[in-house]
C-alpha atoms as a printed R data frame, in Angstrom:
   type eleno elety resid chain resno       x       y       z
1  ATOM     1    CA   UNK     A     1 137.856 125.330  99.924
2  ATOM     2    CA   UNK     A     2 135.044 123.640  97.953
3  ATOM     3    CA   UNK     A     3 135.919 122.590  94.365
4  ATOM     4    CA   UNK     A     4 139.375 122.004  95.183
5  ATOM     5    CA   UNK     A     5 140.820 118.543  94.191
6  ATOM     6    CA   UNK     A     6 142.992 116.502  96.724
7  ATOM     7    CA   UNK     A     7 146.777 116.805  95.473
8  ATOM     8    CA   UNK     A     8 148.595 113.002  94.489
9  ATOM     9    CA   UNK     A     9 151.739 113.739  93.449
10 ATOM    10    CA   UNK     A    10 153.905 116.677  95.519
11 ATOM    11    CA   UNK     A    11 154.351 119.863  93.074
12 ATOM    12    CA   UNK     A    12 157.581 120.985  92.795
13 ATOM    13    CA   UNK     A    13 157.692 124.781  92.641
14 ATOM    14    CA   UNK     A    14 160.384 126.383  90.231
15 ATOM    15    CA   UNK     A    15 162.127 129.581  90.388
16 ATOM    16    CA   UNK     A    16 164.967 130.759  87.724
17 ATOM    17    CA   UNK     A    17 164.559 127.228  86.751
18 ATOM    18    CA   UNK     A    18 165.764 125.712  89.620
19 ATOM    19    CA   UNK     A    19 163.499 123.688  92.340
20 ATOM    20    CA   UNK     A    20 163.266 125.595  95.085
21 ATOM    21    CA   UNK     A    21 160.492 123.857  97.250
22 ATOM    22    CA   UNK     A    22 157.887 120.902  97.171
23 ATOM    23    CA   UNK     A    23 154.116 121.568  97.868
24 ATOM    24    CA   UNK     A    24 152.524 118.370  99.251
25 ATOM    25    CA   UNK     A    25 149.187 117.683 100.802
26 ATOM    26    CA   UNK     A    26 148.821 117.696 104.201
27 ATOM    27    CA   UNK     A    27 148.536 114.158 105.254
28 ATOM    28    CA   UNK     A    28 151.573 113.477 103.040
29 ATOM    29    CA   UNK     A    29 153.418 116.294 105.254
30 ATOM    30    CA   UNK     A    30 152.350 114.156 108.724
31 ATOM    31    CA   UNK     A    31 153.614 110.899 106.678
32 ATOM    32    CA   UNK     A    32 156.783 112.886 106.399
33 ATOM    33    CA   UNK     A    33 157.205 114.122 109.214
34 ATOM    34    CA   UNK     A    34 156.338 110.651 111.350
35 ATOM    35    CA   UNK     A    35 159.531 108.865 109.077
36 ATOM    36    CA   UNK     A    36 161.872 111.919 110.296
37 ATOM    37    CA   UNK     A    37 160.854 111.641 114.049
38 ATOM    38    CA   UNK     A    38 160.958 107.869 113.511
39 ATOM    39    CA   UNK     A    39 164.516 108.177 111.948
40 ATOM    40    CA   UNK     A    40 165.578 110.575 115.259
41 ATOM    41    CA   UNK     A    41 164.100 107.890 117.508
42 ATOM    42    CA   UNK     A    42 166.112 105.182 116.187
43 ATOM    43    CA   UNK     A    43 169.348 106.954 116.127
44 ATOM    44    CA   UNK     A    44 168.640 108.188 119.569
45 ATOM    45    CA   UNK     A    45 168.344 104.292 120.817
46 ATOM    46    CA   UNK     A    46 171.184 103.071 119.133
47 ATOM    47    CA   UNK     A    47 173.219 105.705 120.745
48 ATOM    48    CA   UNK     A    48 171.495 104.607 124.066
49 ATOM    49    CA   UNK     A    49 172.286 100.888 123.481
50 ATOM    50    CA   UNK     A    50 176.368 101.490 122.894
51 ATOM    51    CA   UNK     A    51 176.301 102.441 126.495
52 ATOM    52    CA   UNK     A    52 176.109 100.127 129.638
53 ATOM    53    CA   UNK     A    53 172.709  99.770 131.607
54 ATOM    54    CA   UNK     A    54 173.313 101.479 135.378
55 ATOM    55    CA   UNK     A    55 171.375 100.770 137.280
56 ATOM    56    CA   UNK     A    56 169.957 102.739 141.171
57 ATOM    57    CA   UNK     A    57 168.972 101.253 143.866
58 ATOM    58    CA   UNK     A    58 164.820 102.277 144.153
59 ATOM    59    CA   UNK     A    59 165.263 103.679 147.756
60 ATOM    60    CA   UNK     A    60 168.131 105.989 146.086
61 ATOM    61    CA   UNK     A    61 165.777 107.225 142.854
62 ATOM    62    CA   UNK     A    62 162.975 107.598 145.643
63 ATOM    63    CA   UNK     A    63 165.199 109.793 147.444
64 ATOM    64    CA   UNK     A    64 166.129 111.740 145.373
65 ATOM    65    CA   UNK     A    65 162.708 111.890 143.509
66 ATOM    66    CA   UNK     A    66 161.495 113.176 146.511
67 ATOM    67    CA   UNK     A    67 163.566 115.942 147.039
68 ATOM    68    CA   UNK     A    68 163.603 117.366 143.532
69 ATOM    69    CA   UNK     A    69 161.390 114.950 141.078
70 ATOM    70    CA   UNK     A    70 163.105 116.899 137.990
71 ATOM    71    CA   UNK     A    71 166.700 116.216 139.030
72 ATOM    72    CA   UNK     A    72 166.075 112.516 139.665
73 ATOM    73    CA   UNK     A    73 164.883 112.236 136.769
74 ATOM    74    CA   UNK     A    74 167.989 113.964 134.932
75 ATOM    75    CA   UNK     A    75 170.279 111.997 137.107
76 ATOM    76    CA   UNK     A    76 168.509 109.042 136.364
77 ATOM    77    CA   UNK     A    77 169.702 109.744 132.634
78 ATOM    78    CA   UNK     A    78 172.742 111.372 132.745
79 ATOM    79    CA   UNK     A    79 174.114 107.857 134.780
């Protein structure tokens, strides 16, 4: 890939004269892709924060942690 020049500005690729994708470099991708997952993780606690806290006892989480760690944990969330 020597002699190839780092892209600035995304290229917009055009078939039958309409845009039908983007090429971008690749740390403009990540950039991308970190504001989407950032975007998800903020809906995601909003969401969480409409509900009420519960909250469990620790002997009760331990007891159930030790019997199955996965469905504590589940149970944990789902309450």
């Amino acid at each position: 890939m020597k002699g190839r020049r780092k892209r600035k500005d995304p290229e917009i690729v055009m078939r039958g004269g309409k845009a039908t994708g983007v090429i971008l470099s690749i740390d403009e991708y990540r950039k991308l892709l970190e504001r989407v997952e950032d975007a998800e993780d903020l809906k995601t606690l909003k969401a969480m924060r409409k509900r009420p806290l519960k909250f469990r006892k620790l002997d009760d989480f331990l007891k159930d942690f030790a019997s199955d760690p996965r469905d504590a944990l589940i149970k944990g969330l789902a309450e």
